[in-house]
C-alpha positions as CSV (number, residue, x, y, z in Angstrom):
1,X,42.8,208.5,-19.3
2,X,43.5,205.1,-20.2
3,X,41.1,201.9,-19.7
4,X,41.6,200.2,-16.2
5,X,44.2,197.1,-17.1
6,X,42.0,195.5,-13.0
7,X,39.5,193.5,-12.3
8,X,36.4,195.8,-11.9
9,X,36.1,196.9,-8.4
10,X,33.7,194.7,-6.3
11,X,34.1,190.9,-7.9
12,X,35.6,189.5,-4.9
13,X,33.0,187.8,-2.7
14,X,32.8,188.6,1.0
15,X,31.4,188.3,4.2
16,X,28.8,191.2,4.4
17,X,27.4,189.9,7.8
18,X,29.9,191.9,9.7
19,X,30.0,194.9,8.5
20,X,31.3,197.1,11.0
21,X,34.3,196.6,13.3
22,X,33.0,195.4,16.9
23,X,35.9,197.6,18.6
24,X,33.7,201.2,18.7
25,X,34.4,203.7,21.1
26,X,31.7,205.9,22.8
27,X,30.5,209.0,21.4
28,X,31.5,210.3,24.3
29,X,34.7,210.1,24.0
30,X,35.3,210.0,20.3
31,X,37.4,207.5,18.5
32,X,40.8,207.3,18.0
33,X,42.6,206.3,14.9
34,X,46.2,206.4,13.0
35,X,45.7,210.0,11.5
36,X,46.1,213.4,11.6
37,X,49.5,215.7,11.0
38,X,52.1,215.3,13.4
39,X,53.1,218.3,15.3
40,X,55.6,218.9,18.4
41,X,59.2,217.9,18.3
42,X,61.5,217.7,16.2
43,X,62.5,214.0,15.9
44,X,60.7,213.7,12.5
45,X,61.0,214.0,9.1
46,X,57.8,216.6,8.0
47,X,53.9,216.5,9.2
48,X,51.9,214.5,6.7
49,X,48.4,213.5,6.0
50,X,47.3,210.2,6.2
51,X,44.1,208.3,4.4
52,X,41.8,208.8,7.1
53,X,42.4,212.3,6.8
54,X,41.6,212.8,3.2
55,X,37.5,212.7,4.4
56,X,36.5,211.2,0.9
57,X,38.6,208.4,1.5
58,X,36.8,207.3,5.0
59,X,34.0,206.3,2.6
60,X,35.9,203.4,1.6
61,X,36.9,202.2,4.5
62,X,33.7,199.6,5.2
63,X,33.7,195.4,5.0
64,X,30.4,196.0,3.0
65,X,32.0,195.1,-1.1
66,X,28.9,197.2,-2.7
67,X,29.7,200.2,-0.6
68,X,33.1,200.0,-1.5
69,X,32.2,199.4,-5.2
70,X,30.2,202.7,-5.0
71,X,32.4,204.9,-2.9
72,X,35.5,204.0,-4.8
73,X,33.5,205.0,-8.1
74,X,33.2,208.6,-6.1
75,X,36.5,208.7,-5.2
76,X,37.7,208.2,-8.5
77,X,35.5,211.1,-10.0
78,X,36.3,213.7,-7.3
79,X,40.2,212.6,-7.8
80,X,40.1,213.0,-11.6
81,X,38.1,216.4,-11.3
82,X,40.5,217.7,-8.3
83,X,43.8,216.8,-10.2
84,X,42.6,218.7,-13.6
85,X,41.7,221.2,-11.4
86,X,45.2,221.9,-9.8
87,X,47.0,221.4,-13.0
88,X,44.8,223.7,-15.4
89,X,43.4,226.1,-12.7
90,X,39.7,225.9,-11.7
91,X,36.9,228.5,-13.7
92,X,34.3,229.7,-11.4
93,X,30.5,230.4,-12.3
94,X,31.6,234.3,-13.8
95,X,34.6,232.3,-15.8
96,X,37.7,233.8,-13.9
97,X,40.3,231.2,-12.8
98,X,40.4,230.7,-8.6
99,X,42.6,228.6,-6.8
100,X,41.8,225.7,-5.6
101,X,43.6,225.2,-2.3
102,X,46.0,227.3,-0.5
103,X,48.9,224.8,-1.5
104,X,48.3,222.6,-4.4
105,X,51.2,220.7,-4.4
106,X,51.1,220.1,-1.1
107,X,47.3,218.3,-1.9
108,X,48.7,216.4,-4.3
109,X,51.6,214.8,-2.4
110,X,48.9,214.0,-0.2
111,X,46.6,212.6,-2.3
112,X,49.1,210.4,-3.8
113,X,50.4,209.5,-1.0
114,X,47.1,208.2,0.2
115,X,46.8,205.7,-3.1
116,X,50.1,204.1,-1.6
117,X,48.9,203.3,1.3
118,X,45.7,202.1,0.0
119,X,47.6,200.4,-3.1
120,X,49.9,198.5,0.1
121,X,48.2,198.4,3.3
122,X,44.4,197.5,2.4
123,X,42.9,193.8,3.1
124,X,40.5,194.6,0.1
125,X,42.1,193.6,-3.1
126,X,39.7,195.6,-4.8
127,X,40.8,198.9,-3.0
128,X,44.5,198.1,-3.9
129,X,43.5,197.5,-7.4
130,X,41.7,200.8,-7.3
131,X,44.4,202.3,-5.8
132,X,47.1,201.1,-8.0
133,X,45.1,202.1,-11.4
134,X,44.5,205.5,-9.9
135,X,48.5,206.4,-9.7
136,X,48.8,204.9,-13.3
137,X,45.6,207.0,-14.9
138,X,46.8,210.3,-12.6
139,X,49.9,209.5,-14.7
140,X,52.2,208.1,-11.8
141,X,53.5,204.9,-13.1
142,X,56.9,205.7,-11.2
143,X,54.8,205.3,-8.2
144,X,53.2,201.8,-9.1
145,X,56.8,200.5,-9.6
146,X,57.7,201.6,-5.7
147,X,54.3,199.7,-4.4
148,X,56.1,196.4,-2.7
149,X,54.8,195.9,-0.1
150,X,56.7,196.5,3.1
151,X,58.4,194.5,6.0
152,X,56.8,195.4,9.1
153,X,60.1,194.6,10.7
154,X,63.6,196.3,10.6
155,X,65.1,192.2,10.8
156,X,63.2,190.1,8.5
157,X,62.1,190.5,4.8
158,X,58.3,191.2,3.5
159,X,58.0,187.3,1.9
160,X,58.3,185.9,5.9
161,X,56.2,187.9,7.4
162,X,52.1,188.2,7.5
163,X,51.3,189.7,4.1
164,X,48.3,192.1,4.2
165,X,45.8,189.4,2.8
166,X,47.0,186.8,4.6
167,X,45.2,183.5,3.6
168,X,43.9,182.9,6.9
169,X,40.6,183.8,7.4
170,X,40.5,184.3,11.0
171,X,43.8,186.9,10.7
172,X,41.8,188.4,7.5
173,X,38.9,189.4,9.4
174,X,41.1,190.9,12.2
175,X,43.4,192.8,9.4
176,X,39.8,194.2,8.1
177,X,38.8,195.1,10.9
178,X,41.5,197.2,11.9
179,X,41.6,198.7,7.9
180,X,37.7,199.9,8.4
181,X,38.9,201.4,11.7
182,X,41.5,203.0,11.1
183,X,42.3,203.2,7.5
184,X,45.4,201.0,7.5
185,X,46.9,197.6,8.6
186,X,49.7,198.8,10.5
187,X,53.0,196.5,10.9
188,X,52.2,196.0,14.6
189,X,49.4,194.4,13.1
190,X,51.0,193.0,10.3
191,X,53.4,191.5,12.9
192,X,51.3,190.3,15.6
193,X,49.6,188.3,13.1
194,X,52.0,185.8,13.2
195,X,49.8,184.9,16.6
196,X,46.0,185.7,15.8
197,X,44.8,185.2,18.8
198,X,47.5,187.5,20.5
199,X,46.8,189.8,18.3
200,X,42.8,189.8,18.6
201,X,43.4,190.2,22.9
202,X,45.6,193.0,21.9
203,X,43.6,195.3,19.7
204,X,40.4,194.5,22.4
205,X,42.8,195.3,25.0
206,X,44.2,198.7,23.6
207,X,40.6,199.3,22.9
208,X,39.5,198.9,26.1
209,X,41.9,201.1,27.7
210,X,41.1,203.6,25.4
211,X,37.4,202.9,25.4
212,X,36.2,201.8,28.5
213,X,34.0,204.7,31.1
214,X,36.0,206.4,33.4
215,X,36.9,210.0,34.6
216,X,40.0,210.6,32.1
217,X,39.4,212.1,29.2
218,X,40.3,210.5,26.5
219,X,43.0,212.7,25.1
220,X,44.6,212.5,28.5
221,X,44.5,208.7,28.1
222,X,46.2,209.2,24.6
223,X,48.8,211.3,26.1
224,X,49.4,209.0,29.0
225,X,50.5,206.1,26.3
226,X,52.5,209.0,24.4
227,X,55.0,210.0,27.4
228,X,55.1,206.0,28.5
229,X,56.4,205.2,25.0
230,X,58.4,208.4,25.0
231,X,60.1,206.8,28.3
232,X,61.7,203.8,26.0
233,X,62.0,205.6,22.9
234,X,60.0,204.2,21.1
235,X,59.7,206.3,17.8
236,X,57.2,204.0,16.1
237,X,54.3,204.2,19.3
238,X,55.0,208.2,19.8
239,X,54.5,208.9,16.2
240,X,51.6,206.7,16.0
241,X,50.0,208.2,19.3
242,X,50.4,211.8,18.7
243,X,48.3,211.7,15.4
244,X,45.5,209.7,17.4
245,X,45.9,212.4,20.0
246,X,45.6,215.2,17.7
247,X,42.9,213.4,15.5
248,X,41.0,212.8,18.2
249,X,40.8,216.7,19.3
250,X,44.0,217.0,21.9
251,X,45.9,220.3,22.6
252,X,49.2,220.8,19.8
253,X,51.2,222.8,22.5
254,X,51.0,219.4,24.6
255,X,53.5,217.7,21.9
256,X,55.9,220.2,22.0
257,X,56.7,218.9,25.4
258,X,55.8,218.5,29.3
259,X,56.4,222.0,30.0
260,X,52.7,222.6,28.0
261,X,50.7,220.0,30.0
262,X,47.7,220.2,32.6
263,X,49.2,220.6,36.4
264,X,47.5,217.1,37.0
265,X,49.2,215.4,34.3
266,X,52.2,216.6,35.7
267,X,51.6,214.8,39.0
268,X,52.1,211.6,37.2
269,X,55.4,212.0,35.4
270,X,57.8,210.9,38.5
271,X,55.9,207.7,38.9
272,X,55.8,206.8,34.8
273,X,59.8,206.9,34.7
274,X,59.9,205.1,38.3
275,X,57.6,202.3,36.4
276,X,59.4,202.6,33.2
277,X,63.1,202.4,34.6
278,X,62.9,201.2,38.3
279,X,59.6,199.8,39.3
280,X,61.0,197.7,42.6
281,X,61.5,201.8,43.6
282,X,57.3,202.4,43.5
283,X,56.3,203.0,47.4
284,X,53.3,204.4,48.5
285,X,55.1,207.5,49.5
286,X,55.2,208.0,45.6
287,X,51.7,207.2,45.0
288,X,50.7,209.7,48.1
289,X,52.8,212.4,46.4
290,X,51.1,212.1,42.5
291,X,47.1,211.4,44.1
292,X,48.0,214.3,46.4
293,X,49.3,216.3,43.8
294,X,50.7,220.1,44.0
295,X,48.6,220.6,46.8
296,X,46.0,222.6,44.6
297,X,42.2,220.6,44.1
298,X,42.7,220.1,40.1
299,X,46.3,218.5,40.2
300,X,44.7,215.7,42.9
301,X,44.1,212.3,41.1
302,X,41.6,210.3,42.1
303,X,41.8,206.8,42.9
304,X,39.5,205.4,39.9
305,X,41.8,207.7,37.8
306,X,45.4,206.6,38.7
307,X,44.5,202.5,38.4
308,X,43.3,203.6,34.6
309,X,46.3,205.8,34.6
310,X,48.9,203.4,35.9
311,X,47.2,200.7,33.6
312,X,48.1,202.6,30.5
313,X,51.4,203.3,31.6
314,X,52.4,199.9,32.1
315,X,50.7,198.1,29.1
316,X,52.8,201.2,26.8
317,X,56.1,200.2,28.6
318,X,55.7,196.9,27.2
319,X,54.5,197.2,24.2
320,X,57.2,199.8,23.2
321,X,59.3,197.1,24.3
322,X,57.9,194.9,22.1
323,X,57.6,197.0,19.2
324,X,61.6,197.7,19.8
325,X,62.7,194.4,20.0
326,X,61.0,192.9,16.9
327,X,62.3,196.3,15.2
328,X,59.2,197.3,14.0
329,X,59.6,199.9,10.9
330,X,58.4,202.8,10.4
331,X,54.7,203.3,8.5
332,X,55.0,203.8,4.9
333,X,53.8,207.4,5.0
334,X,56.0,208.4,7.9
335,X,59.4,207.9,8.2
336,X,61.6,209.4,11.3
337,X,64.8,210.6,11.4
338,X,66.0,207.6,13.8
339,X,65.4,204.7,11.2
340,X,68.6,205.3,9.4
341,X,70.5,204.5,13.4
342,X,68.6,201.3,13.3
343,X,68.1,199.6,10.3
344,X,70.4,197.0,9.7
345,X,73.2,196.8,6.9
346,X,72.7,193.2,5.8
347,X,69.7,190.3,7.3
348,X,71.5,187.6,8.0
349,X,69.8,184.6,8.5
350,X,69.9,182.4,11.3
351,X,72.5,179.8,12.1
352,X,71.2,176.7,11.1
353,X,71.0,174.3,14.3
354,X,73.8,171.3,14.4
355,X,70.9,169.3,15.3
356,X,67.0,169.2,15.6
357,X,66.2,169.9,19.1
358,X,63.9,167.2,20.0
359,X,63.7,168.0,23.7
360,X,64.0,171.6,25.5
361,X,66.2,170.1,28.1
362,X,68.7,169.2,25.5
363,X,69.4,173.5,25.3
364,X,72.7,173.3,27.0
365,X,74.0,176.1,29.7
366,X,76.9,178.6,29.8
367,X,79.4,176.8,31.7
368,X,81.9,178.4,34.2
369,X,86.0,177.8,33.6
370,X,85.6,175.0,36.5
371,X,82.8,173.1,35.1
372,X,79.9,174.1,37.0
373,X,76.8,176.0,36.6
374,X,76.4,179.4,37.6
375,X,73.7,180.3,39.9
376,X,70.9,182.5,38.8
377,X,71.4,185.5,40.6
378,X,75.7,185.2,40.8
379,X,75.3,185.5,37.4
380,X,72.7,188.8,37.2
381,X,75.2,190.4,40.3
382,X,78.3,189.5,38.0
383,X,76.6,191.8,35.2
384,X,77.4,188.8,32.6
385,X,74.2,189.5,30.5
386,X,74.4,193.2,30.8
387,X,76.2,193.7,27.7
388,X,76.2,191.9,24.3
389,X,79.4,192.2,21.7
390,X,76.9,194.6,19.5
391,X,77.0,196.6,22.2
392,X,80.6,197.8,21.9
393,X,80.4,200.7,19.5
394,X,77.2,202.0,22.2
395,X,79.2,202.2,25.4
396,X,82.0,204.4,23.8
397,X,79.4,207.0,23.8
398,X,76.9,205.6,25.9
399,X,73.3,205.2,24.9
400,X,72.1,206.6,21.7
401,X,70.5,209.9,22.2
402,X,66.9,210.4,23.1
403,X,64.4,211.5,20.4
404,X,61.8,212.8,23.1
405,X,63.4,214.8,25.5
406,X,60.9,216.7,25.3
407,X,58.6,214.3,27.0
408,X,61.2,213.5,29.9
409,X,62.1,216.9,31.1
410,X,63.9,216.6,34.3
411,X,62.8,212.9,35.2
412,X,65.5,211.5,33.7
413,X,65.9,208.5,35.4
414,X,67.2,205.4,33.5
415,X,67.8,201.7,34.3
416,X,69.6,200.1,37.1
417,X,70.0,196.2,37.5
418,X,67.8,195.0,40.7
419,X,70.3,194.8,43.7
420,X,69.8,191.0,44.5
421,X,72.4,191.7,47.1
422,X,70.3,193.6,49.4
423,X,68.7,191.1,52.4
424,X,66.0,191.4,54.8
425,X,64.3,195.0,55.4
426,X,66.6,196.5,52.6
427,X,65.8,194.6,49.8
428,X,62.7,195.4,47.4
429,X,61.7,192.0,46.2
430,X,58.8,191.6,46.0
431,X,57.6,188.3,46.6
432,X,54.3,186.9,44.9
433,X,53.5,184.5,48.4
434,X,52.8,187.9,49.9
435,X,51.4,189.7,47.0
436,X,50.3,187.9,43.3
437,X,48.3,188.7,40.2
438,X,45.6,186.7,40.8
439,X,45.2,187.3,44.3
440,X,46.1,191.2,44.7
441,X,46.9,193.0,41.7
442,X,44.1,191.5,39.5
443,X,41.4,192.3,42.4
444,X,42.9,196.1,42.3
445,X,41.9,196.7,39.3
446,X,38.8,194.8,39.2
447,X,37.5,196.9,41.6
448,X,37.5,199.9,39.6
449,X,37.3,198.5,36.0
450,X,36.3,195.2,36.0
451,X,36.0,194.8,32.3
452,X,39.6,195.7,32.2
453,X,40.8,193.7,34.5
454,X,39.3,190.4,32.6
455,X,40.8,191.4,29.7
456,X,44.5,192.2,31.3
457,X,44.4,189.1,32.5
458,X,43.6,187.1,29.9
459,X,46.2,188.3,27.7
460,X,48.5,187.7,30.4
461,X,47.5,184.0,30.9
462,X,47.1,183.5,27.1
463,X,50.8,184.8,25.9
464,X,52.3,183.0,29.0
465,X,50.5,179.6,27.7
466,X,50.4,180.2,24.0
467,X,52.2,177.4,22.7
468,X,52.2,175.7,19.0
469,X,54.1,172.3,20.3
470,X,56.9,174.0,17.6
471,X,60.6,174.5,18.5
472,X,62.1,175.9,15.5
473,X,62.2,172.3,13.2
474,X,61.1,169.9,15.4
475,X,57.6,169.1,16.2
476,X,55.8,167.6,19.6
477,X,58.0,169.9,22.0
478,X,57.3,170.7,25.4
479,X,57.4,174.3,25.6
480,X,56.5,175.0,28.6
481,X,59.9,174.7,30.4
482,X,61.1,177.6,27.6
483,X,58.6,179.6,28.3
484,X,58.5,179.8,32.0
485,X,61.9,180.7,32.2
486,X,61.5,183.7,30.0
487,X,58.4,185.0,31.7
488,X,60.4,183.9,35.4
489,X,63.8,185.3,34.1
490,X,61.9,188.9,33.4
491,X,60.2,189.1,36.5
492,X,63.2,187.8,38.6
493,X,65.1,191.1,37.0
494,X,62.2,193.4,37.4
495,X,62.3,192.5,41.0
496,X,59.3,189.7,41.2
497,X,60.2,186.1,42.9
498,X,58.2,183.4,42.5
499,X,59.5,181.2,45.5
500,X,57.6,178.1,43.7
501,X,60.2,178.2,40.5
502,X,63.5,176.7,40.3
503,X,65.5,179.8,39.1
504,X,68.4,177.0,38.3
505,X,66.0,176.5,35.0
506,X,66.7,179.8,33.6
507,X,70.4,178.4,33.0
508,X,69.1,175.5,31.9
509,X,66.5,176.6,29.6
510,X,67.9,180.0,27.9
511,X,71.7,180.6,26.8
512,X,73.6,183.0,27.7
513,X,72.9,184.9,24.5
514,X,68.8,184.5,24.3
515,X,69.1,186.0,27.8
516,X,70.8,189.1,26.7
517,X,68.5,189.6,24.3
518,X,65.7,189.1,26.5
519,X,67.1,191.1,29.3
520,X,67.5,194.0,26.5
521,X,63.6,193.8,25.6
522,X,62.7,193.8,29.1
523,X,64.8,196.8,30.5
524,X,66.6,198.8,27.6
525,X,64.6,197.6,24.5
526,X,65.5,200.8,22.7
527,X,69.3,199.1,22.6
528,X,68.1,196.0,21.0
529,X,69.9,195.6,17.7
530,X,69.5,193.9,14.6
531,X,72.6,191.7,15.7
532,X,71.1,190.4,18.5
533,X,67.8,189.1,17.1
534,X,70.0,187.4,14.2
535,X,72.0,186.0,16.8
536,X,69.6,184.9,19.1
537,X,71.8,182.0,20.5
538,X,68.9,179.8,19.6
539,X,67.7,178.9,16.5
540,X,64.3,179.5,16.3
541,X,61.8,181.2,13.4
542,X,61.1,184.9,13.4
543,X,57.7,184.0,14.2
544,X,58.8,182.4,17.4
545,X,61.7,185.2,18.2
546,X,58.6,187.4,18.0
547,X,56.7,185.3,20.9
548,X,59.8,185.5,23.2
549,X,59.7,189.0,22.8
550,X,56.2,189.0,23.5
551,X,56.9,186.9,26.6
552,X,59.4,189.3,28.0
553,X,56.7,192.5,27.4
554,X,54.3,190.8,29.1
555,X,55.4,189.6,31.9
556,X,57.8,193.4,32.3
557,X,54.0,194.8,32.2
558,X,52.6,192.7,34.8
559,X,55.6,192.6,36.7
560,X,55.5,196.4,36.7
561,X,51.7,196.6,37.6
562,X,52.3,194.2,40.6
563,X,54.9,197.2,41.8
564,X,52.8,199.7,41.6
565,X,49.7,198.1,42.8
566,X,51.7,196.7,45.9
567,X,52.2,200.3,46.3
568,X,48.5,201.3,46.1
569,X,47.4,198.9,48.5
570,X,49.8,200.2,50.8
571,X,49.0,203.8,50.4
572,X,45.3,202.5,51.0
573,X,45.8,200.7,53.9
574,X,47.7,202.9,55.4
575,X,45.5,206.3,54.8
């Protein structure tokens, strides 16, 4: 084997104070990570094994640089011995030749595999030095030539987004954490950092659903967030979730569909494509019929069980709509079927702007033929942002077909514009005077999980507030204006009014075009297409395109929580 042409393993100083990732899950319930083969379905490639899964790797994955020095010098032994032994056949003690594994080749794929994703997706530079002389002394130089690192998104290039060792040390520490956890920095990761603090509320809030004491197990929990992204299509989150769920000890036969599930789980299926699709349509004679169940004691859901349930649900509707509209790609080591339908032919760039905006209210509205503007709601009723001119090649056949069918069975309910024409009794607004966040839905869930609840709503607050005083070039910008009419504009369509906003702003503050974009994350984010983030009808950073798609997911999330809440309070009240 040649000498190493790197840095010995271990130079680089660190931080050895924090050694452990604060985001552990109870014994009790095991911890999930981004591993394990992927089985059930048919909407992917082939299963694979990830770095967590080879068990010498886990070894490596610590923030401690003399642990790493030493476990990578072990790794590097038992790699060298295994690969001789595969190639030249191993001699046992009585000197006859055994195999070594059932499928060699298939080990070695693995194996390799594994160095990429250390070689691309580790905060260390010492791992990805290891990793990267490991392929060149196993004799895979072809392999080292391949290791640039990735775009985490389907619509930018690599050089604009978060590298993996960004120079930040606050988004550092969180990209270490997440590698000693789980043996990667995903591209959600990678493309949340463009807003650490977003992204540190997001990990401890995923945590914390997974985490936190409560009756469901665990798995359940896993498979909740599995059929929730399945309900958007999100082939990124499903993929992701089923090898947590299976690395973390779930049933196989529950992948290859709902048909396979617990009767109780089954309960819950109606109300996660009523939430997913419709949530204006969530009554409390739904929530009777999944906490009543089949009729039979096990299918019956208790009501600590269904907030934690619902909870889940929602926050995986959004973040599959976020994941979707930033076009998140697919993991390095897993690549499904569906990419090829979405990755774009060329990245354009953005239109450069005429002029700096140095005000918000300078955005200018889509005008009618006669001059004036067109009210809010005239406009939703009139269907004018339903569609977008990328759209046309979609409608000939309709929608794109669904990856996880599999996972919808027979609910197969799909969106439907709020009626803003029905009045009175008939219509399902539901207005936040009579029932709000802070005063109603927050409470709910406090009750049962108060931990949870803090958290949910401090990532609501903070995304709704986070602001950098940035509009695209300019500097010193009010943002506020832009960013209440995207979080106003998403509940207004989910079927939330706030009787204390000026809906007239949405015109004002959000073209015509950033609205059907938005309106796409919100409700059909599995139609979002390169096009439309290019075109954005404002010109703003990706960075920035990233936080209006995070607006829209979070306020579809709470919007959809305050539905099904609403509902829950009823049901209570009136049992």
């Amino acid at each position: 084997m040649s000498e190493s042409r790197y840095p010995p393993w271990g130079e680089e100083k660190e931080d050895t104070e924090k050694v452990e990732s604060d985001l552990e899950y109870p014994e009790s319930l095991g911890a999930p990570s981004s591993t394990g083969a992927l089985q059930g379905g048919d909407a992917f490639e082939e299963d694979v094994t990830t770095v967590s899964d080879l068990v010498f790797y886990k070894q490596a994955l610590t923030r401690d640089p003399e642990k790493r020095v030493s476990a990578l010098s072990s790794i590097r032994e038992k790699l060298l011995n295994d690969f001789a032994s595969q190639r030249h056949g191993s001699v046992t003690d009585e000197g006859s030749e055994s195999e070594t594994t059932s499928d060699p080749g298939a080990r070695e794929d693995n194996t390799l595999l594994a160095l990429r994703l250390l070689a691309l997706e580790s905060p260390f530079s010492d791992v990805r030095d290891f990793a990267r002389q490991m392929l060149h002394d196993l004799g895979r130089v072809q392999d080292i030539g391949l290791l640039e690192e990735p775009s985490p998104t389907l619509f930018e290039p690599a050089s604009v987004c978060p590298r993996v060792e960004p120079d930040s040390s606050q988004l550092r520490d969180l990209f270490r954490d997440e590698f000693v956890r789980s043996g990667r920095v995903s591209h959600l990761t990678r493309l949340l950092g463009w807003h650490p603090e977003v992204l540190r509320r997001f990990i401890a809030l995923r945590s914390k659903l997974f985490a936190i004491e409560g009756p469901l197990p665990l798995t359940w929990r896993l498979y909740l967030a599995i059929i929730a992204s399945a309900r958007h299509d999100s082939v990124y989150l499903v993929s992701e979730l089923e090898r947590e769920f299976l690395s973390a000890g779930g049933n196989p036969t529950w992948l290859a569909g709902i048909a396979n599930i617990d009767c109780k789980l089954e309960q819950i299926l109606s109300l996660n494509a009523h939430l997913a699709h419709r949530p204006w349509d969530v009554t409390e004679a739904l929530i009777l019929a999944t906490m009543r169940g089949s009729g039979a004691e096990e299918s019956a859901w208790s009501m600590p069980e269904l907030i934690h349930g619902i909870t889940i649900l929602c926050f995986f509707h959004g973040i599959s709509a976020l994941t979707l509209g930033c076009g998140i790609s697919p993991e390095i080591d897993f690549v499904p079927k569906s990419t090829v339908a979405r990755m774009p032919e060329s990245a354009e760039a953005d239109p450069k702007p005429e002029s700096l905006l140095m005000s918000l209210s300078e955005v200018t509205v889509q005008e009618k033929t006669d001059g004036t503007k067109p009210a809010f709601d005239e406009e939703v009723e009139r269907g004018e942002n339903r569609t977008s001119p990328s759209d046309a090649s979609l409608q000939k056949d309709q929608a794109p077909p669904l990856h996880f069918e599999h996972y919808i069975g027979a609910y197969k309910l799909e969106h439907k514009d709020f009626d803003f024409g029905a009045k009175g009794r008939d219509s399902k607004m539901l207005r936040t005077q009579d029932f709000s966040w802070k005063d109603h839905g927050f409470p709910t869930i406090s009750r049962f999980y108060d931990e949870l609840a803090e958290q949910l709503d401090d990532f609501f607050d903070f995304v709704s507030r986070l602001t950098y005083r940035n509009f695209f070039a300019s500097s010193d910008v009010d943002t506020s204006p832009f960013r209440n009419a995207v979080w106003f504009y998403v509940h207004r369509i989910s079927g939330v009014q706030h009787d204390d906003y000026d809906y007239e702003r949405v015109n004002q503050d959000l073209k015509k075009m950033t609205k059907i974009y938005i309106k796409k994350v919100a409700c059909t984010p599995r139609l979002v297409t390169s096009e439309e983030w290019s075109n954005f009808g404002l010109s703003l950073r990706p960075d920035e395109k990233c936080h209006v798609c995070l607006l829209a997911a979070a306020s579809r999330t709470q919007a959809e929580l305050l539905h099904c809440l609403k509902g829950v309070m009823r049901f209570v009240d009136g049992s």
